[in-house]
Residue frames as qw, qx, qy, qz and C-alpha x, y, z in Angstrom:
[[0.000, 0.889, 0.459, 0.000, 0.00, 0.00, 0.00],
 [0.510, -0.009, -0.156, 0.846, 1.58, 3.30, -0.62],
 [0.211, -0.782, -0.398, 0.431, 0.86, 6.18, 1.07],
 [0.369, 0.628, 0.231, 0.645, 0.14, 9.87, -0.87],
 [0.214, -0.570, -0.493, 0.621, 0.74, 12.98, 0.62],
 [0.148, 0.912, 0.380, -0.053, -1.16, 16.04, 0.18],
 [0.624, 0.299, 0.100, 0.715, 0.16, 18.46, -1.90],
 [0.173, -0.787, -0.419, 0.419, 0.20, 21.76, -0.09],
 [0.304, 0.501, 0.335, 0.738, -0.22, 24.93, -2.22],
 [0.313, -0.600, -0.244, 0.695, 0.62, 28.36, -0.64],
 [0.246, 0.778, 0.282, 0.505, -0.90, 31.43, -2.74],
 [0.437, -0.437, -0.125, 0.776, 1.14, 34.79, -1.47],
 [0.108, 0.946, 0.307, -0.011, 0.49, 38.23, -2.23],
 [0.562, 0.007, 0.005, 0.827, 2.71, 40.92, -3.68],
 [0.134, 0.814, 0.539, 0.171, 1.20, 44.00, -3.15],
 [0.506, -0.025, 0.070, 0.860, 2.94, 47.85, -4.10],
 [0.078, 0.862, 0.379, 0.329, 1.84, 51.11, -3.83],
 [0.105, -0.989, 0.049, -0.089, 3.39, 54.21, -3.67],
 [0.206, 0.675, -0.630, 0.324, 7.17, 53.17, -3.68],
 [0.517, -0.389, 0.528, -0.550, 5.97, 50.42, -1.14],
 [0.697, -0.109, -0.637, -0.309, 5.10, 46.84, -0.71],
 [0.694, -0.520, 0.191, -0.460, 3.19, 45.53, 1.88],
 [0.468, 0.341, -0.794, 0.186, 4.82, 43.02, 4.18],
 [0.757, -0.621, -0.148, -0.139, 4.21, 40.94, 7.17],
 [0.025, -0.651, 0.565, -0.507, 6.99, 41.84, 9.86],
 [0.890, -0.292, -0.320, -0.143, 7.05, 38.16, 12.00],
 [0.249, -0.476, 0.733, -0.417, 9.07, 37.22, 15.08],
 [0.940, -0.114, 0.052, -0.318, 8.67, 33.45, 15.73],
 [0.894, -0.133, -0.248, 0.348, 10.57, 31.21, 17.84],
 [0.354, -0.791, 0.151, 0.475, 12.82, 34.57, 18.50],
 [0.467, 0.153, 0.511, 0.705, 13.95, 34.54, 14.77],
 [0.361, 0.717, 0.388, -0.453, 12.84, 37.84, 12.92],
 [0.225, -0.062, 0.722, 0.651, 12.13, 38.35, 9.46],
 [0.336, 0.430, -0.104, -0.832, 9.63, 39.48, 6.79],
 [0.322, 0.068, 0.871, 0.365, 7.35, 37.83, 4.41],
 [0.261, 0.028, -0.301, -0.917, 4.73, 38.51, 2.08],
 [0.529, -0.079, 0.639, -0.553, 1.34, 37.59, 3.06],
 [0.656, 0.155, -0.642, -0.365, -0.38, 34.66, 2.16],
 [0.606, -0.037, 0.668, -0.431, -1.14, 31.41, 3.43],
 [0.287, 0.018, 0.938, 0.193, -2.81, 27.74, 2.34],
 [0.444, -0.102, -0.482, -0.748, -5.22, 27.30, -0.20],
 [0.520, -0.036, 0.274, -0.808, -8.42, 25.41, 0.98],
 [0.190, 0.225, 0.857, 0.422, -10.36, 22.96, -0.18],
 [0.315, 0.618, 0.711, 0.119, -12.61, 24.12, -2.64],
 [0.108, -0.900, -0.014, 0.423, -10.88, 27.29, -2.84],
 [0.792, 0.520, -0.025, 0.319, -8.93, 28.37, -6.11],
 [0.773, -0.191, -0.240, 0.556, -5.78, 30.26, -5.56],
 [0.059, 0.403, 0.113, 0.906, -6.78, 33.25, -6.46],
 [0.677, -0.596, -0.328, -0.281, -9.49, 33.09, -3.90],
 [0.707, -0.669, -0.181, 0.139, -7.11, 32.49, -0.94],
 [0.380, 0.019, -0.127, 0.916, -4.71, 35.23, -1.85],
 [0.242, -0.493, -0.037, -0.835, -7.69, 37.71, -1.61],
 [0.651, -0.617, -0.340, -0.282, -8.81, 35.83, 1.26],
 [0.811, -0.205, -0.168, 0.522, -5.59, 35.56, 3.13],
 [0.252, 0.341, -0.017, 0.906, -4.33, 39.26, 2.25],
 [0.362, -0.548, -0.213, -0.724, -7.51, 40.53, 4.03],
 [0.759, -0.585, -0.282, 0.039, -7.34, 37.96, 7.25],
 [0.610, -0.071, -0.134, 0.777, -3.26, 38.84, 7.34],
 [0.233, -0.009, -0.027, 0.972, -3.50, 42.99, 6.88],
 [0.175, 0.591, 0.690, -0.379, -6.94, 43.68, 6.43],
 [0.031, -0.389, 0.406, 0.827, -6.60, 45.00, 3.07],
 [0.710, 0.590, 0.271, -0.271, -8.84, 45.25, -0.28],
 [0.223, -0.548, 0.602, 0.536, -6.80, 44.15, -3.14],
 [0.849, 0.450, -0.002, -0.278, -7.62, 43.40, -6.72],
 [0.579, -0.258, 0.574, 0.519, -4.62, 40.42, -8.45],
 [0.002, 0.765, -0.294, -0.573, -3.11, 41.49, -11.63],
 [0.798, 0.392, -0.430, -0.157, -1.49, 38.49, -12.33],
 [0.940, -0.274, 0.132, 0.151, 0.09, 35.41, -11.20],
 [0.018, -0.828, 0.553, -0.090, 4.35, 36.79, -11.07],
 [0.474, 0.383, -0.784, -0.115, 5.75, 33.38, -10.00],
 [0.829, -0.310, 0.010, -0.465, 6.14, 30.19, -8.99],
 [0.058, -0.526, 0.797, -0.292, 8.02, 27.81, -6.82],
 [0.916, -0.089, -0.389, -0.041, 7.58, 23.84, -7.26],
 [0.226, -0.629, 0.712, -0.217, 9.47, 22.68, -4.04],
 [0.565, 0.137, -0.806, -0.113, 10.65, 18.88, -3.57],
 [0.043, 0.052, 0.904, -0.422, 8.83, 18.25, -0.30],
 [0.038, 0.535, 0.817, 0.212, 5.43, 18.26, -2.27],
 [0.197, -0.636, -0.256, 0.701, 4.90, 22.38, -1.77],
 [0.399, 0.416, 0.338, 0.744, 4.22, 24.93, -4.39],
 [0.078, -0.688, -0.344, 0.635, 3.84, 28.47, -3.83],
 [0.083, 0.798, 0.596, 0.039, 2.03, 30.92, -5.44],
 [0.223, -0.417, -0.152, 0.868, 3.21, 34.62, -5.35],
 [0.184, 0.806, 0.540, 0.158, 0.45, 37.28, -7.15],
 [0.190, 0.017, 0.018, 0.982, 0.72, 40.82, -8.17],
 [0.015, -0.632, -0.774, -0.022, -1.82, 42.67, -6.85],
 [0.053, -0.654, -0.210, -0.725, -3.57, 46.24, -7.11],
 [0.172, -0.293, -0.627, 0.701, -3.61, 47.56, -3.58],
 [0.021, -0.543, -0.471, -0.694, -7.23, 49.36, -3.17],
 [0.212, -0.770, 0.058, -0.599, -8.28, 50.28, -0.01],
 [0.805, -0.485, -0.339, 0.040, -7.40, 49.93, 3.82],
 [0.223, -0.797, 0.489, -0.274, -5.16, 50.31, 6.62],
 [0.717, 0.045, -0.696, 0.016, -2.86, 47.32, 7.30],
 [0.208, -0.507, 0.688, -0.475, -3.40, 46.03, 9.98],
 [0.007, -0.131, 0.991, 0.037, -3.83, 42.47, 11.47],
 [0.521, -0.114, -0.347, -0.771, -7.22, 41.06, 10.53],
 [0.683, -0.422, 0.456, -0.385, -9.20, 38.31, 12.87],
 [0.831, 0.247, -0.477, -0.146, -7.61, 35.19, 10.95],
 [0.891, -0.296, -0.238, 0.249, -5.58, 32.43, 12.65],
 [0.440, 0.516, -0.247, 0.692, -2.55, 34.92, 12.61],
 [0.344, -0.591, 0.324, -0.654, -4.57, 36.95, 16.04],
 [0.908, -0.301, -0.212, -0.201, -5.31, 33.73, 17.31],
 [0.879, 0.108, -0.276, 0.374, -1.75, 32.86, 17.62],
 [0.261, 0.281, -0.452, 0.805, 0.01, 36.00, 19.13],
 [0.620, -0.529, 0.023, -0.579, -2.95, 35.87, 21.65],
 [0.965, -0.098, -0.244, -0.002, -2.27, 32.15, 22.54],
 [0.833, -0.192, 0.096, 0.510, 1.58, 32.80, 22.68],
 [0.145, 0.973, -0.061, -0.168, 3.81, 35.56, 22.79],
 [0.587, -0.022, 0.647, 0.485, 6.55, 33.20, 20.57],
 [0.333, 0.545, 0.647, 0.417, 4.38, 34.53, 17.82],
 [0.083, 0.582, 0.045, -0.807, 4.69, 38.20, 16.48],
 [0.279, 0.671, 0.487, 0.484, 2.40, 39.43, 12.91],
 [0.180, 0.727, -0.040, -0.662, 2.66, 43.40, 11.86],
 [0.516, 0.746, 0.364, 0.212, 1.39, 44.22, 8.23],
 [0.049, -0.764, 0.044, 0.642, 3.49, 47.39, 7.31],
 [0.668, 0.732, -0.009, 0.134, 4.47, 49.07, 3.88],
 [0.584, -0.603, 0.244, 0.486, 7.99, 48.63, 3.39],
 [0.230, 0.740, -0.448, -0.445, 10.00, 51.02, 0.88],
 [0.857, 0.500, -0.125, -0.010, 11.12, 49.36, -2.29],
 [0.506, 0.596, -0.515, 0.352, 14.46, 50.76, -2.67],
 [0.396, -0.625, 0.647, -0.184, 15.40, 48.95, 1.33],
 [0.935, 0.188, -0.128, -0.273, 14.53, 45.51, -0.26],
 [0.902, 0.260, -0.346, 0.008, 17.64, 44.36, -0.81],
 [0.107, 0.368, -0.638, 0.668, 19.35, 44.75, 2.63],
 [0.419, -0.294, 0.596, -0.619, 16.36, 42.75, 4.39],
 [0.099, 0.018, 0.995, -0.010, 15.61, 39.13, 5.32],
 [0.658, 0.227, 0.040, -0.717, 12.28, 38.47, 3.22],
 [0.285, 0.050, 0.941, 0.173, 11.70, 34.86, 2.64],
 [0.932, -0.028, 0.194, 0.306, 11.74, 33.48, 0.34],
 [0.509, -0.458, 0.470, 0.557, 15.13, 35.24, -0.42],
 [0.391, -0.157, 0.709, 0.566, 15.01, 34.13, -3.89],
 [0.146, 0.781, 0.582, 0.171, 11.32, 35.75, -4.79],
 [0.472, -0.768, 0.020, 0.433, 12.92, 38.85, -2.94],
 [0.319, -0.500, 0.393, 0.703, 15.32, 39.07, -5.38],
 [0.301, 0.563, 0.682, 0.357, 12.94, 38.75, -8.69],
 [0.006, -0.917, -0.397, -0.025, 11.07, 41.03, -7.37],
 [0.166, -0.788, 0.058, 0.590, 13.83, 43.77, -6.94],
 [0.351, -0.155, 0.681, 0.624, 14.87, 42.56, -10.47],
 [0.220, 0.494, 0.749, 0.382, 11.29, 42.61, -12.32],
 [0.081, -0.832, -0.367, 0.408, 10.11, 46.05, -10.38],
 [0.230, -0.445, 0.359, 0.788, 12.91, 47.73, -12.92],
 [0.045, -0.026, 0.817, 0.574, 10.93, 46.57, -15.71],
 [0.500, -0.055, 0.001, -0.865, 7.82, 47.41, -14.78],
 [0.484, 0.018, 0.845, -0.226, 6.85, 43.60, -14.69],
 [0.569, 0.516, -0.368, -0.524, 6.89, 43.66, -18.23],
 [0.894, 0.133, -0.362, -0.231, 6.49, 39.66, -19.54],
 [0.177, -0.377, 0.715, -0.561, 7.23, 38.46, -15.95],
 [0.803, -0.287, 0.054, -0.520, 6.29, 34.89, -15.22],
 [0.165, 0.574, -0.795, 0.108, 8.69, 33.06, -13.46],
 [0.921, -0.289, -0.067, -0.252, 8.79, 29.35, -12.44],
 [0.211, 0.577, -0.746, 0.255, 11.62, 27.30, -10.31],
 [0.902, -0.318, -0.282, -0.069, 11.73, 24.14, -9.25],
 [0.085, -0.761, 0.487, -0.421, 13.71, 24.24, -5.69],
 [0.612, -0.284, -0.691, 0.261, 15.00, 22.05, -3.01],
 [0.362, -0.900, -0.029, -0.242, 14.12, 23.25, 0.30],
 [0.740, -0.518, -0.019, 0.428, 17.37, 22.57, 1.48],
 [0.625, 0.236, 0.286, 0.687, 18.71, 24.50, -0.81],
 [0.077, -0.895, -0.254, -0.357, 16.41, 27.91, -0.26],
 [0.550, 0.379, -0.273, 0.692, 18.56, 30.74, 1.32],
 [0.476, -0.713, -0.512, 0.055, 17.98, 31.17, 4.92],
 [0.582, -0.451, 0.076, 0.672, 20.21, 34.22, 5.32],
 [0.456, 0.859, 0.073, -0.221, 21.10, 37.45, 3.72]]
């Protein structure tokens, strides 16, 4: 008998406005570092669906997606997801998703939405690292015929600046 595992698909949100892109600012385990929000897909949820549904529980934001920027096949059955999206209205801040649940439960666990400048990008730990750097590469180009795909090992992803 052989045993499948579930493939787990992680839809993420780029989202820029004004010289900005919105991050999540995390602390966890006493490690800090930056990512872009997002989160699992559902079932019965497409991926578009649970980047607008995730961007809104993580920052409490309206956002329209653009397009689908890249994508990342990892070898421990993972793919991720990473949208460009139209920022339309809101203040970030944390919305009531599993994210409050957790820094209530445990104060291991830090979420802050913020807009961080463009031009610091490449002097801060944003995982994944290697989307991080697209993006400071495709933002010159306006994200003119920009759809990237890479198949990674996670041991191989760059935990470090």
């Amino acid at each position: 008998m052989t045993t499948h595992s579930i493939k787990r698909i992680r839809a993420a949100a780029i989202i820029i406005n004004n010289g900005n892109v919105l991050l999540m600012h995390r602390i966890s385990s006493g490690k800090e570092y930056h990512v872009f929000p997002g989160g699992g897909v559902e079932r019965g949820e497409t991926i578009e669906q649970a980047v607008l549904r995730e961007v809104q529980e993580e920052t409490s934001l309206e956002v329209k997606i653009e397009k689908m920027l890249y994508h990342h096949i990892l070898d421990d059955n993972t793919e991720q997801f990473f949208y460009l999206c139209h920022y339309v209205s809101g203040e970030p801040k944390l919305g009531d998703g599993n994210e409050a649940r957790d820094m209530a439960e445990s104060n291991a666990n830090f979420y802050n939405p913020i807009w961080y400048e463009i031009g610091g990008l490449s002097s801060l730990l944003l995982y994944p690292l290697e989307i991080r750097d697209w993006l400071i590469e495709d933002i010159k180009t306006d994200f003119e015929n920009v759809s990237r795909e890479a198949k990674i090992k996670v041991s191989e992803l760059r935990q470090t600046l």
